[in-house]
N, CA, C and O atoms as a GROMACS GRO file, in nm:
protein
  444
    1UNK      N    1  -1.102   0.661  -1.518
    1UNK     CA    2  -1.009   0.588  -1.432
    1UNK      C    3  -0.875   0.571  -1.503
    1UNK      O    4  -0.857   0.567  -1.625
    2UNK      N    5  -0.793   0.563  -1.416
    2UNK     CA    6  -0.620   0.605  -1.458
    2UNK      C    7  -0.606   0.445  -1.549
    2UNK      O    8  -0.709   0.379  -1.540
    3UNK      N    9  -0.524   0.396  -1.611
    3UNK     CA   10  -0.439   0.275  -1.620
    3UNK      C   11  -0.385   0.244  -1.546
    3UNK      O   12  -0.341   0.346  -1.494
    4UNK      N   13  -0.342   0.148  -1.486
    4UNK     CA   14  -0.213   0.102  -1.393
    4UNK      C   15  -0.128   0.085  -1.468
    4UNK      O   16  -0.151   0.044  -1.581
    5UNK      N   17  -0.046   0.102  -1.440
    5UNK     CA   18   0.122   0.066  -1.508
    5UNK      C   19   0.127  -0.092  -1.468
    5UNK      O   20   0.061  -0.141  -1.376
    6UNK      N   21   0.223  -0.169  -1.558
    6UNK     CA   22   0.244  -0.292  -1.514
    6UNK      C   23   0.399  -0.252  -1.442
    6UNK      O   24   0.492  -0.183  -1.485
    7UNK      N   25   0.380  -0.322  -1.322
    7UNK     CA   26   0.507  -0.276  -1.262
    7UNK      C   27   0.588  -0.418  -1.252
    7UNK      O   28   0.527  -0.525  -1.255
    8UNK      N   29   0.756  -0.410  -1.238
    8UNK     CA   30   0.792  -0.587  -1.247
    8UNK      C   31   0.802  -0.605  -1.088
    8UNK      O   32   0.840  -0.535  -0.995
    9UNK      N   33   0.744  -0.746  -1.105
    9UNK     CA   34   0.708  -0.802  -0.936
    9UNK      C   35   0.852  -0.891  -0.950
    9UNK      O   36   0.899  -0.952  -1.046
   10UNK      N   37   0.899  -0.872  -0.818
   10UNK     CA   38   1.042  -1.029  -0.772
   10UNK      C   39   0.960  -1.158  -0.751
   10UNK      O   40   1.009  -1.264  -0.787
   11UNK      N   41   0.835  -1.154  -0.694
   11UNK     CA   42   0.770  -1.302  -0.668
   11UNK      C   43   0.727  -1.352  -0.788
   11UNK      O   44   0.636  -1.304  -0.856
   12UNK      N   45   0.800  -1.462  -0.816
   12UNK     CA   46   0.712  -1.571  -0.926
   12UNK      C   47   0.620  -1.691  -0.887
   12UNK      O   48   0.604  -1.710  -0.766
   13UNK      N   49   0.559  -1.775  -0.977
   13UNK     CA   50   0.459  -1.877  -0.947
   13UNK      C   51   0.589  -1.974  -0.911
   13UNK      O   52   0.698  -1.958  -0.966
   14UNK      N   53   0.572  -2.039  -0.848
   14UNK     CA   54   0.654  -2.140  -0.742
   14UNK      C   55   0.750  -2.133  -0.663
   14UNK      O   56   0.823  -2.222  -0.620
   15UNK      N   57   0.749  -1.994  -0.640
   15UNK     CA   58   0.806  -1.943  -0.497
   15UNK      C   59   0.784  -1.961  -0.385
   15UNK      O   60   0.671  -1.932  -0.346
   16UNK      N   61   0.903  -2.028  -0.269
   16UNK     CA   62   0.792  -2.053  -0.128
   16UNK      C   63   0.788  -1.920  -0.094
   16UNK      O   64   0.886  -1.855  -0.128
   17UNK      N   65   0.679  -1.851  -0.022
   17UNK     CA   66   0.672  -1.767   0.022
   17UNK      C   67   0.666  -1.702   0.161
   17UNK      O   68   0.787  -1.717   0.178
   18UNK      N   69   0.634  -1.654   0.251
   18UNK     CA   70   0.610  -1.645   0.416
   18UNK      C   71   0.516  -1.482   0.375
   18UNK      O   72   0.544  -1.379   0.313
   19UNK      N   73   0.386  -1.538   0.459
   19UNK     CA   74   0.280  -1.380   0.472
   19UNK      C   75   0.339  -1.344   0.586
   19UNK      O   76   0.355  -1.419   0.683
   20UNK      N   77   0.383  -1.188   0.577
   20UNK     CA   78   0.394  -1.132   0.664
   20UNK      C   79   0.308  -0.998   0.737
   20UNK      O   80   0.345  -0.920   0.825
   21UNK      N   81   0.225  -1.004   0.689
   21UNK     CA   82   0.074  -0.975   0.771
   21UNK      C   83  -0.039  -0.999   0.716
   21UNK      O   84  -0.024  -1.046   0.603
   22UNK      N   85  -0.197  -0.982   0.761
   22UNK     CA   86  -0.315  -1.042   0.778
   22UNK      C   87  -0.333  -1.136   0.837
   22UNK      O   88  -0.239  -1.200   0.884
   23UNK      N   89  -0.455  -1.171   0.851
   23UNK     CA   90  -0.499  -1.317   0.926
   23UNK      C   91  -0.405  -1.421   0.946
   23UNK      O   92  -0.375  -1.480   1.050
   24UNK      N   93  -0.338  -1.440   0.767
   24UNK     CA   94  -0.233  -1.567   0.783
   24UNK      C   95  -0.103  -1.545   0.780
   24UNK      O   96  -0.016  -1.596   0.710
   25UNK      N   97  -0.097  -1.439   0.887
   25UNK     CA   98   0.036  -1.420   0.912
   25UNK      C   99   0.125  -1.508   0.996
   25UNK      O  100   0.096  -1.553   1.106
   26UNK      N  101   0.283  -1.532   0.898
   26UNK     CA  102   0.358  -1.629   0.979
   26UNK      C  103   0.350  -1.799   0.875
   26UNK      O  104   0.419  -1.899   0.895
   27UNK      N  105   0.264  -1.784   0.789
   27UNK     CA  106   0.202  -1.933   0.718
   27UNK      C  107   0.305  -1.918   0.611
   27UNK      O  108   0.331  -1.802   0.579
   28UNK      N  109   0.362  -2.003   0.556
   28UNK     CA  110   0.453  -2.019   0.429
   28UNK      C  111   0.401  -2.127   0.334
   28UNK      O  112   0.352  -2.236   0.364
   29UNK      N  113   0.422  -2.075   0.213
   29UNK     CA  114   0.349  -2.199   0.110
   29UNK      C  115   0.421  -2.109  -0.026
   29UNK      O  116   0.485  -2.004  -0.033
   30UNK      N  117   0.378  -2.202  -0.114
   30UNK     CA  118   0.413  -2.200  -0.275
   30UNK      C  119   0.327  -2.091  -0.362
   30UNK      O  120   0.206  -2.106  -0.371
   31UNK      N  121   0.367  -2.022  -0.401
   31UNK     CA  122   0.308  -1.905  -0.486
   31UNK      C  123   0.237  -2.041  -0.630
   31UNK      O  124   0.303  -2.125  -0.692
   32UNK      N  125   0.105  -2.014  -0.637
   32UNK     CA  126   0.026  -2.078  -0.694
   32UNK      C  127   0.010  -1.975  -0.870
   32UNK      O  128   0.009  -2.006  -0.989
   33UNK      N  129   0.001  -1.864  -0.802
   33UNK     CA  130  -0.040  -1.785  -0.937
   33UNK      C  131  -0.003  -1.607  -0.919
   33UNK      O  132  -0.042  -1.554  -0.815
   34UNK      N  133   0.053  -1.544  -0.996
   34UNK     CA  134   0.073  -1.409  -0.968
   34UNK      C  135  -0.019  -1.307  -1.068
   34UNK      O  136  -0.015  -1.317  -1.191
   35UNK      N  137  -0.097  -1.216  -1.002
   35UNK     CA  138  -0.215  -1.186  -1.078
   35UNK      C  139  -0.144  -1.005  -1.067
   35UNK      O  140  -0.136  -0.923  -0.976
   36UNK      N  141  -0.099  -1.008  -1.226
   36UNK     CA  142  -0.032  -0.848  -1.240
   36UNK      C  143  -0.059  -0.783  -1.224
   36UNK      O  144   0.005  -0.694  -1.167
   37UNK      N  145  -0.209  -0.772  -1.274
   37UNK     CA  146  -0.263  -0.644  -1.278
   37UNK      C  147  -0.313  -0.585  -1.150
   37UNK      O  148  -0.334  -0.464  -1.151
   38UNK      N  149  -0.335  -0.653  -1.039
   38UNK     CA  150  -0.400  -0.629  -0.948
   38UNK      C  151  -0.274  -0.601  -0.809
   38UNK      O  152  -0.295  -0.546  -0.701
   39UNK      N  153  -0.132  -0.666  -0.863
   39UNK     CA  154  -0.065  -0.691  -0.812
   39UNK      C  155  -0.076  -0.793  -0.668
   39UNK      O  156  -0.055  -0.775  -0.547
   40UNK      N  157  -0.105  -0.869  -0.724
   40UNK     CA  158  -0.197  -0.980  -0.560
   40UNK      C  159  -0.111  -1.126  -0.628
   40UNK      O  160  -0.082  -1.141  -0.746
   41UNK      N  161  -0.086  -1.214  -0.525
   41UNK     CA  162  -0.075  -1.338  -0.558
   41UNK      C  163  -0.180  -1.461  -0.484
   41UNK      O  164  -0.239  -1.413  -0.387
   42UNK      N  165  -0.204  -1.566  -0.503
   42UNK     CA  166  -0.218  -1.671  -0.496
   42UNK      C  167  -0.142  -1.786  -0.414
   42UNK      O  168  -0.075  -1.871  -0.474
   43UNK      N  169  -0.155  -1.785  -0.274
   43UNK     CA  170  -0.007  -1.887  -0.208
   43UNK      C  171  -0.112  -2.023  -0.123
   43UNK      O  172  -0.192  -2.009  -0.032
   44UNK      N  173  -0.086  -2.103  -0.169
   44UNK     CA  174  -0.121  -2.266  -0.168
   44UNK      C  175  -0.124  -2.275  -0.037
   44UNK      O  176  -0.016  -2.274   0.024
   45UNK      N  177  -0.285  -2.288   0.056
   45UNK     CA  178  -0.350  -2.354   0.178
   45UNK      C  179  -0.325  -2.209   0.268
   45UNK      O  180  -0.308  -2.232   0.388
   46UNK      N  181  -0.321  -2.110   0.241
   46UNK     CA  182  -0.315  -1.969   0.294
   46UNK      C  183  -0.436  -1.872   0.260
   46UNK      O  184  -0.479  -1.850   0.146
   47UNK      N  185  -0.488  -1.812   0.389
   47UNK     CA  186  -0.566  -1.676   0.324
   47UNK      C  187  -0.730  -1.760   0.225
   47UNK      O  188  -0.791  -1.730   0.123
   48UNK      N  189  -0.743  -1.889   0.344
   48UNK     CA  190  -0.845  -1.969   0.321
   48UNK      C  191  -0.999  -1.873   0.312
   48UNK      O  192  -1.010  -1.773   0.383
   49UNK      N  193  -1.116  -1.918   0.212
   49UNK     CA  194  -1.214  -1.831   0.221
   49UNK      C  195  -1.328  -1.984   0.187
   49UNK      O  196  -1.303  -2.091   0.132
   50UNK      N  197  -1.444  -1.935   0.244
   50UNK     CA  198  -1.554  -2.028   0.206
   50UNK      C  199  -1.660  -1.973   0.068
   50UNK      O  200  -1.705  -1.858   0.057
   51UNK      N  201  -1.676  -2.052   0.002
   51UNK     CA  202  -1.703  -1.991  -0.129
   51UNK      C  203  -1.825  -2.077  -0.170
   51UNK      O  204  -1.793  -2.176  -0.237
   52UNK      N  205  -1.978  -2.060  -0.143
   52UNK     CA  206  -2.059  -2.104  -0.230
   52UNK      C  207  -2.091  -2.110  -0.356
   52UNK      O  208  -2.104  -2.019  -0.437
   53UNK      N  209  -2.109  -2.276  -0.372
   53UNK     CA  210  -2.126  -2.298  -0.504
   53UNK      C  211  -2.256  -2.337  -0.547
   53UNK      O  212  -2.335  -2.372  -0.460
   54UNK      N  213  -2.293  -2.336  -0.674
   54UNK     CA  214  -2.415  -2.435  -0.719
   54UNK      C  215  -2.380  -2.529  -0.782
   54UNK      O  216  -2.273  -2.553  -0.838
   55UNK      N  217  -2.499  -2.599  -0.769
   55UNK     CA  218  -2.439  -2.782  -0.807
   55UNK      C  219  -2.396  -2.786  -0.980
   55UNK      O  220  -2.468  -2.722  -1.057
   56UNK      N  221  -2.316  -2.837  -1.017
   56UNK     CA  222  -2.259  -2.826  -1.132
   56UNK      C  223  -2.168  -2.965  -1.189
   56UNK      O  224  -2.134  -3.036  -1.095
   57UNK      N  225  -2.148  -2.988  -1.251
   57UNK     CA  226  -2.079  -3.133  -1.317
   57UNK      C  227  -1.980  -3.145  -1.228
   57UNK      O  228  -1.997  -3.256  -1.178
   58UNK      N  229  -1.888  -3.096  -1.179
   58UNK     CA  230  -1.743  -3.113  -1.118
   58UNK      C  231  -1.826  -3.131  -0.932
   58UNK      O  232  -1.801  -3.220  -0.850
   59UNK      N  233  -1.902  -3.042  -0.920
   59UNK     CA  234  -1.964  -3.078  -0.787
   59UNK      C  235  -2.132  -3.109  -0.798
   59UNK      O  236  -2.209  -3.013  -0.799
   60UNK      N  237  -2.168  -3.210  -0.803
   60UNK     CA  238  -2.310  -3.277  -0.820
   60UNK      C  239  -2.364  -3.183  -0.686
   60UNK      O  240  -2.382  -3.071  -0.735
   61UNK      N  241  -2.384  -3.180  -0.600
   61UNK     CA  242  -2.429  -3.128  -0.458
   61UNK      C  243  -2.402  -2.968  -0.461
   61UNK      O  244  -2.487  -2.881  -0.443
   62UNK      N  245  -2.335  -2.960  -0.475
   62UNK     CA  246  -2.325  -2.765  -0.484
   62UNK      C  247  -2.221  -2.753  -0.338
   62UNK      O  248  -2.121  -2.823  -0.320
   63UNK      N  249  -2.272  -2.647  -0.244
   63UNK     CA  250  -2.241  -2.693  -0.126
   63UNK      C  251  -2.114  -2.549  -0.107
   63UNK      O  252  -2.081  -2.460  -0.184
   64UNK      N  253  -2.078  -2.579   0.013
   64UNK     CA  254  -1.961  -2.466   0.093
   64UNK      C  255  -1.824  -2.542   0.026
   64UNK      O  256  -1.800  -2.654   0.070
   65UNK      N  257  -1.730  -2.485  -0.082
   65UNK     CA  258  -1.616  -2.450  -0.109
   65UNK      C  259  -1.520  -2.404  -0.009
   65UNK      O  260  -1.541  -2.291   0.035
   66UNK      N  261  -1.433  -2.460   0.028
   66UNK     CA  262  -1.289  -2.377   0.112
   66UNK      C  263  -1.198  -2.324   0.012
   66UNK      O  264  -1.148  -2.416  -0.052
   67UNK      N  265  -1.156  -2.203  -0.027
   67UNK     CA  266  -1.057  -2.170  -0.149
   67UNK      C  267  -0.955  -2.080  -0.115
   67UNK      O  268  -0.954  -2.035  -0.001
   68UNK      N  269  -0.865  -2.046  -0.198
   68UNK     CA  270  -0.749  -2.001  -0.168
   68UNK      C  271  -0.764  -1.854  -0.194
   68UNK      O  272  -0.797  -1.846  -0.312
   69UNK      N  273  -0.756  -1.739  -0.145
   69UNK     CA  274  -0.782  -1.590  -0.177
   69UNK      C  275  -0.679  -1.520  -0.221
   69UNK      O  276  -0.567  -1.533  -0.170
   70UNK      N  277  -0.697  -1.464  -0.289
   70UNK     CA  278  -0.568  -1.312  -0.349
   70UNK      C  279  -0.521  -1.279  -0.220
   70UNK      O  280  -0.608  -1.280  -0.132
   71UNK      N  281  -0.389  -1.248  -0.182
   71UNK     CA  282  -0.313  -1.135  -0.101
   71UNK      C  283  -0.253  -1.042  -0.192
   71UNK      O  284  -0.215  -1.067  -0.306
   72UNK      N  285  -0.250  -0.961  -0.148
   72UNK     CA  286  -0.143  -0.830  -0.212
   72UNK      C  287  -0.028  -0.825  -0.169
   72UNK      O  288   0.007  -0.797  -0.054
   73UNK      N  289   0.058  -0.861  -0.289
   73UNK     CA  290   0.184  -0.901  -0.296
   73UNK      C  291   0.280  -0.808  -0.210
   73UNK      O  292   0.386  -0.850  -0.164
   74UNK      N  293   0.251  -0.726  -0.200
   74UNK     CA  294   0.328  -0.646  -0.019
   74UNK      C  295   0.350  -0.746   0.070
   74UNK      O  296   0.461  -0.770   0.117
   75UNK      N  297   0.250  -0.807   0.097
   75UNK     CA  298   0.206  -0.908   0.237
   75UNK      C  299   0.285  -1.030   0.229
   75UNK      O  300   0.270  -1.112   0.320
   76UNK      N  301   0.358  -1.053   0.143
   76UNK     CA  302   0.448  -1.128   0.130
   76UNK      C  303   0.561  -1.131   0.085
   76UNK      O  304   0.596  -1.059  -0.008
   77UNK      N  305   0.658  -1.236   0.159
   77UNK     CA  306   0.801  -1.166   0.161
   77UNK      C  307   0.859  -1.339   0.127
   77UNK      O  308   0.808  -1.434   0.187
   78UNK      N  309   1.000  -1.362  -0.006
   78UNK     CA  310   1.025  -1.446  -0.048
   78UNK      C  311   1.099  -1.518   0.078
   78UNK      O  312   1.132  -1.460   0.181
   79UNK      N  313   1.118  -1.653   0.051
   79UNK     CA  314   1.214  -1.778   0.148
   79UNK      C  315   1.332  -1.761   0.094
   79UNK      O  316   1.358  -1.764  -0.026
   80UNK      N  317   1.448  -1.735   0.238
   80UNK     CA  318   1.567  -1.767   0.177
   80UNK      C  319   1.561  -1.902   0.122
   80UNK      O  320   1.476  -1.987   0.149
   81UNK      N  321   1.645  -1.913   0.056
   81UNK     CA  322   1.641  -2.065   0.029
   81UNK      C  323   1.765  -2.106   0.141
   81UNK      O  324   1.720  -2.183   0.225
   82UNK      N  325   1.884  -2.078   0.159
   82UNK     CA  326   1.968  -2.106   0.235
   82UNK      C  327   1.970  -2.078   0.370
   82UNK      O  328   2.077  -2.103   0.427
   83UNK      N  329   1.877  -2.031   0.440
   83UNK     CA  330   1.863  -1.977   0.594
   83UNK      C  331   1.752  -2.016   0.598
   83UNK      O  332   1.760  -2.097   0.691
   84UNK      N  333   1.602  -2.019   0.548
   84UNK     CA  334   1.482  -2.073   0.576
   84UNK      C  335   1.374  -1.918   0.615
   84UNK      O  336   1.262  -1.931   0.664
   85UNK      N  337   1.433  -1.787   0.583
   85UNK     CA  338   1.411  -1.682   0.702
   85UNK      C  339   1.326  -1.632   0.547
   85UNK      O  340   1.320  -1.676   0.433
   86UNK      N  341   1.281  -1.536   0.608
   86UNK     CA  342   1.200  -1.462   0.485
   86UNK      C  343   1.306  -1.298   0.434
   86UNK      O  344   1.331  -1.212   0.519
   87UNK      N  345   1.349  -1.286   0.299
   87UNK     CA  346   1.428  -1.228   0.273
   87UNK      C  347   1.351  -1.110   0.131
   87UNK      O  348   1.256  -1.118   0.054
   88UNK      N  349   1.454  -1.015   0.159
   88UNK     CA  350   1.400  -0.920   0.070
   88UNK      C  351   1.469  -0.937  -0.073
   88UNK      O  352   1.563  -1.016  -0.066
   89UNK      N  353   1.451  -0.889  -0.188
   89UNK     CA  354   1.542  -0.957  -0.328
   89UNK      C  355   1.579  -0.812  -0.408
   89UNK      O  356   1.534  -0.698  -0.415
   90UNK      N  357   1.693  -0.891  -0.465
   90UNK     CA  358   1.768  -0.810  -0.534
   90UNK      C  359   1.817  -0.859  -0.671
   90UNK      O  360   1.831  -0.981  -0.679
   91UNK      N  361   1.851  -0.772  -0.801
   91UNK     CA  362   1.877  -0.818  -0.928
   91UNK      C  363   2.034  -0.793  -0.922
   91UNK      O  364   2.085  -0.699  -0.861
   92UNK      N  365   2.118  -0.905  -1.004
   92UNK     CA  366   2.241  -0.920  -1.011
   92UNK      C  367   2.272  -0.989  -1.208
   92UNK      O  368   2.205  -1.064  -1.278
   93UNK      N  369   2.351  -0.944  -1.223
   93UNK     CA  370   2.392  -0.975  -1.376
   93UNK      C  371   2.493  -1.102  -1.346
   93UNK      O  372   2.589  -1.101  -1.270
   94UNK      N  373   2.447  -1.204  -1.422
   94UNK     CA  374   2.543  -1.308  -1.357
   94UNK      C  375   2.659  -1.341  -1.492
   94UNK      O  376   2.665  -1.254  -1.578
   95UNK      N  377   2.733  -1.444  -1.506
   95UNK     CA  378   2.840  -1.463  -1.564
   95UNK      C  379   2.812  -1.416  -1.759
   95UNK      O  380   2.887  -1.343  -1.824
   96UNK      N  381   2.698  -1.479  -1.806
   96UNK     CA  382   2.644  -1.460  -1.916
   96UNK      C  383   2.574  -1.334  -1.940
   96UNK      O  384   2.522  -1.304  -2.048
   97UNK      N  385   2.577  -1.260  -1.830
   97UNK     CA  386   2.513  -1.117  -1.864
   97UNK      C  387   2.349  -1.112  -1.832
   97UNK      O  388   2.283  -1.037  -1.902
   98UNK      N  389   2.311  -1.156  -1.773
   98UNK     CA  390   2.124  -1.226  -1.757
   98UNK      C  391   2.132  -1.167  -1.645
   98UNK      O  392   2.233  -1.158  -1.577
   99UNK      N  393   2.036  -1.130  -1.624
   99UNK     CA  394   1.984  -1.042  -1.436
   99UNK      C  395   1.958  -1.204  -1.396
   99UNK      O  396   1.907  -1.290  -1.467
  100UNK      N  397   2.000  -1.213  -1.287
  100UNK     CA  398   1.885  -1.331  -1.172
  100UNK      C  399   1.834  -1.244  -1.068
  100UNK      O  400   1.840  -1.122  -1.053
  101UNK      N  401   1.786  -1.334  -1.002
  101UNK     CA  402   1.723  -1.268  -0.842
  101UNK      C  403   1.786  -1.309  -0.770
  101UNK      O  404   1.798  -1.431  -0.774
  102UNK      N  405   1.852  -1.243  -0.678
  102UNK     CA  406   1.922  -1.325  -0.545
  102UNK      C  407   1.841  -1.247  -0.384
  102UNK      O  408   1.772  -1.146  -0.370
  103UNK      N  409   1.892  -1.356  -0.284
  103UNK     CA  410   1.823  -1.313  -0.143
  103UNK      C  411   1.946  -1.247  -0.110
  103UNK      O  412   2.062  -1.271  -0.141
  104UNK      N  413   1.880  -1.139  -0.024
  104UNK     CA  414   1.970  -1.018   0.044
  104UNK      C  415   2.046  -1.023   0.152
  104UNK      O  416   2.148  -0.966   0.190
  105UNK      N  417   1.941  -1.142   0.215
  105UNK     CA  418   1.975  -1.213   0.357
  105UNK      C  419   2.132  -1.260   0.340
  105UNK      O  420   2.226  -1.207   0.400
  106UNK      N  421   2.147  -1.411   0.213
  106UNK     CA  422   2.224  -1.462   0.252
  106UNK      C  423   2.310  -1.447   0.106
  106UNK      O  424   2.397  -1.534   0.094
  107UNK      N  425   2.296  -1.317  -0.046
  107UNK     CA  426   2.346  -1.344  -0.136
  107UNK      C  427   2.332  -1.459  -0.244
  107UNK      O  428   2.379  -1.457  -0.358
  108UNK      N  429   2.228  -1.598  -0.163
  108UNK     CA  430   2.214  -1.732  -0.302
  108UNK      C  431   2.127  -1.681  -0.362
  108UNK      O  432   2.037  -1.606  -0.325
  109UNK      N  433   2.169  -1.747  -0.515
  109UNK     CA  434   2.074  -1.722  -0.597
  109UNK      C  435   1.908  -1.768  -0.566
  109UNK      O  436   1.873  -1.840  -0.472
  110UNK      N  437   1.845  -1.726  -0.636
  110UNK     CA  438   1.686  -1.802  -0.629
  110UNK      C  439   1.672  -1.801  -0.744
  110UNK      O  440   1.667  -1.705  -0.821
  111UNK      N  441   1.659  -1.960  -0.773
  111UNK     CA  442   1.605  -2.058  -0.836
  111UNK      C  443   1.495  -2.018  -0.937
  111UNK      O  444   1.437  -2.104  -1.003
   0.00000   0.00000   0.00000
């Protein structure tokens, strides 16, 4: 089996985000965790799954889990911050010479 290349992703962990397809398409939330290798993220109360557990110190009872699932970071597209719309990103060298990320939509930086 090949290696994957690590490729650089624009979405970081506390990004709002908007899925723009699967099940939770249209849902916007906070990028929780970005998982490289797989290229998938993590976005907070989205892409819900039921997950059995066994009973264990943190859950005495065991029982049906609701949890948050990997998407593949395709499926999601960053928040302007200044329009509210879901925008595509771009790298810019700013006054000190540093790349940032800015939205395409409206040119502001992201944060």
């Amino acid at each position: 089996m090949e290696k994957k290349k690590n490729v650089k992703l624009n979405i970081r962990k506390g990004d709002l985000v908007k899925i723009i397809a699967g099940d939770s398409k249209g849902q916007q939330g906070k990028v929780l965790e970005v998982i490289t290798k797989t290229s998938r993220v993590l976005v907070e109360g989205t892409n819900m799954v039921s997950k059995h557990t066994k009973p264990n110190a943190a859950n005495p009872n065991g029982g049906i889990i609701k949890m948050e699932a990997p998407l593949h970071i395709s499926n999601v597209m960053l928040v302007d911050p200044k329009t509210g719309e879901a925008t595509r990103i771009g790298r810019k060298k700013n006054e000190d010479g540093k790349l940032i990320r800015i939205a395409k939509k409206s040119g502001e930086e992201i944060k």
